[in-house]
N, C-alpha and C positions, 0 to 999 in steps of 0.2 A: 358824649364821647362818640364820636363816629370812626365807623370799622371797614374797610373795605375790602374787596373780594382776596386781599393777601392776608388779610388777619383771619378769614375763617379760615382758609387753606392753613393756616400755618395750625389753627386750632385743631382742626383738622386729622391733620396727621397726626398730633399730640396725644389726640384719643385713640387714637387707632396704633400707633406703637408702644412694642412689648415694652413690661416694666424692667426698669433698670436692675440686670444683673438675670433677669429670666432669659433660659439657654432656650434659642429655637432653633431645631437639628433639622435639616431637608429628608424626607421621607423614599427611599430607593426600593425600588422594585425588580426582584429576579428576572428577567425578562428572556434570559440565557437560551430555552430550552423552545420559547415560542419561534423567539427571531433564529433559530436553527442551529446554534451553536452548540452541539450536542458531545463532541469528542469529551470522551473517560482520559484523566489525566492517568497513567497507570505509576503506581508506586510501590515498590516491593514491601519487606515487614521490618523495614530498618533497625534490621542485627547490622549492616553496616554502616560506613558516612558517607558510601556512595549511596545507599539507600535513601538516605534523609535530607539528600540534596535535588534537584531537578525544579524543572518545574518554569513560567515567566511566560509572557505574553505581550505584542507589538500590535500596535496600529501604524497601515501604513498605505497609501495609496499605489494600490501595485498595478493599474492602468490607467491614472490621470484622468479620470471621470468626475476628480470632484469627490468622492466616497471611500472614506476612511475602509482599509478592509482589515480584517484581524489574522496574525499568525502566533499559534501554538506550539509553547515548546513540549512535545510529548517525551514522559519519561520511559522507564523501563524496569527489567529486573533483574537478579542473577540469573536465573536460569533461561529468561525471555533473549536475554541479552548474548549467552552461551549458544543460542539457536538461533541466532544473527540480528535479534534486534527488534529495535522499533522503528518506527517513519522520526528521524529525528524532530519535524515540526508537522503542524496540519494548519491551511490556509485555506479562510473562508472569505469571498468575495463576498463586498456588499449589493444588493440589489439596489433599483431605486426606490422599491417598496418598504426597505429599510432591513429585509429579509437575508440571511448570509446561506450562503449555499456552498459546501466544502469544494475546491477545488484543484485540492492538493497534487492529485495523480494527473490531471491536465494541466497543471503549469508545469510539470516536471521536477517535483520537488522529492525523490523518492529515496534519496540516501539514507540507511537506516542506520542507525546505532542507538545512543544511550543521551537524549539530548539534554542541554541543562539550558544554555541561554542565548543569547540572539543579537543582531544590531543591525541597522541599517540605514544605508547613505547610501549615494549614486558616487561610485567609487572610479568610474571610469568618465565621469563627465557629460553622459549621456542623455542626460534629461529624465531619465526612469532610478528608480529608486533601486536600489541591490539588496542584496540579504549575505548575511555570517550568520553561520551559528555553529554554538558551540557543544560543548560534550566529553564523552567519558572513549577515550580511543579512536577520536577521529573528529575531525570540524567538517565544515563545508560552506563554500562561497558560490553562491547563486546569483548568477548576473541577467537581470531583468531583461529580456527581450523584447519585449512591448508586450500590451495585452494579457498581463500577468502571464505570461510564460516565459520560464528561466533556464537557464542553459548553467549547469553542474562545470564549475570551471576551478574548481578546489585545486587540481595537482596542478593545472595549467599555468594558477598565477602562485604556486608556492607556497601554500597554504594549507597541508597535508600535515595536519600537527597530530602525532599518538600522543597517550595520555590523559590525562582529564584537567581540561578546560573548563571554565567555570563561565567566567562574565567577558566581555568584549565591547569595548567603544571606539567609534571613530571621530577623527580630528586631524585638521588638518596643523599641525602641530612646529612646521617650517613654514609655513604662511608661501608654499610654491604653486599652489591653486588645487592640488590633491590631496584629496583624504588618506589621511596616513591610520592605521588599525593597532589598537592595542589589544593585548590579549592575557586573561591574567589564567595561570594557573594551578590546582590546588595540590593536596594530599597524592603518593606517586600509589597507587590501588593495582594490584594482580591478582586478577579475578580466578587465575590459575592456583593463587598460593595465599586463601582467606583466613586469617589466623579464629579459631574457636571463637565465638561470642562470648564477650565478659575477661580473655584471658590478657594479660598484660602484656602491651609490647614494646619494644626499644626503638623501632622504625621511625625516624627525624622524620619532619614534618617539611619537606621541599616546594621548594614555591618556584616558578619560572615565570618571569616579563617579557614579551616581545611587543617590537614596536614598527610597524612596516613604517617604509619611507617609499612613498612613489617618487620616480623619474620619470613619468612619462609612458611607463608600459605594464605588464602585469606581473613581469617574474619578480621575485623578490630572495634575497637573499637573505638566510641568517646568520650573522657573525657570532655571538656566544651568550648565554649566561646563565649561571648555574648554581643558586643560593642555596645553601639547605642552613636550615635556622632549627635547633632545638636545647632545650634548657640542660640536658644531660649532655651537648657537643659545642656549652658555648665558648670557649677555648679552639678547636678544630671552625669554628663560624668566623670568627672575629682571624684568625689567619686567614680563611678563605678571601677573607673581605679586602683583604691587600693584594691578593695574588690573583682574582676574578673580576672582571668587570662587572659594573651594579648595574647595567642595564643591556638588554639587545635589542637590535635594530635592525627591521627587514628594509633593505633595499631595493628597488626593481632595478633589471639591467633589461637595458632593450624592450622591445615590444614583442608580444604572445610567449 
């Protein structure tokens, strides 16, 4: 019987692969604190649901070097939060040495509040990637200037949501060549009027959708909507549900 140089190959590898039904898991190393990624996520002692939510992280090429860079969504507390806050995110530039170096306060990233989460696309068509992010009394839309520096344009394009915002995606969702922004958000929280820890409350559980629609420019319009869903209102919901519209929709009018 002659064998040739495909039959040992194939023997080969035979010997040398795991046995059938043996798990081999890839081995990960902390590397967080060498390559300089040092930011404290801050989180208060979750007596509330604002407490126990925050928190998410993006990679995203914020000056087109080729080098993925990282943004954090930094949380916060009640009482940090009462004294104005936190830097909603913190943004580490990649080096080429693979080293990340914060560079938060020189891109102009410094709106502070209660951050919870994040998205990003080039929202204006520009070539550079954009930033959302979301939060507990306030968002903010960051539009890439080149070179990772961003210009604070949140009220500018209509985009000044109170309340607490949770999660945010873009999509371009009419197929008109702009990224249209979704925005989901949770539980309605008055950090002025916290009900005791542990005590029961009657407070519905309110949720709101918006959905921008570009036209072409940045302001954006919100038309309505207004759901509140809880098991003790489902009678008062299911009227709502005929008499409110199930969706809203930002629109832009004009340009700046």
């Amino acid at each position: 019987m002659r064998f040739s140089w495909r039959h040992c190959f194939a023997i080969a590898v035979l010997c040398n692969s795991p046995a059938v039904g043996q798990n081999v898991y890839p081995h990960f190393h902390d590397a967080a604190r060498e390559a300089g990624l040092t930011v404290s996520h801050i989180s208060g002692e979750k007596r509330y649901i604002l407490e126990s939510m925050s928190g998410g992280a993006g990679m995203f090429d914020c000056d087109n070097d080729g080098l993925l860079d990282i943004v954090v969504v930094n949380g916060s507390t009640v009482e940090r939060f009462r004294q104005g806050g936190d830097p909603l995110v913190t943004l580490y530039h990649q080096e080429p040495d693979g080293h990340f170096t914060d560079i938060t306060k020189q891109a102009g990233l410094t709106r502070k509040g209660w951050g919870m989460g994040m998205a990003v696309a080039d929202f204006d068509n520009d070539g550079r990637l954009d930033l959302f992010v979301t939060g507990y009394n306030g968002t903010a839309l960051y539009h890439n200037l080149g070179n990772c520096k961003f210009e604070d344009v949140t009220e500018r394009a209509g985009l000044k949501i109170d309340g607490l915002t949770t999660g945010a995606a873009w999509a371009d969702y009419d197929r008109d060549g702009n990224v249209d922004l979704f925005i989901a958000r949770y539980v309605h929280v008055d950090l002025n009027k916290l009900p005791e820890p542990g005590a029961i409350s009657t407070i519905a559980d309110t949720r709101d959708f918006w959905c921008s629609a570009d036209r072409g420019g940045w302001k954006v319009k919100l038309i309505s909507c207004f759901i509140t869903a809880a098991t003790e209102h489902l009678k008062t919901f299911r009227k709502s549900r005929r008499e409110r519209p199930r969706q809203t929709i930002w629109t832009r009018r004009g340009v700046g």
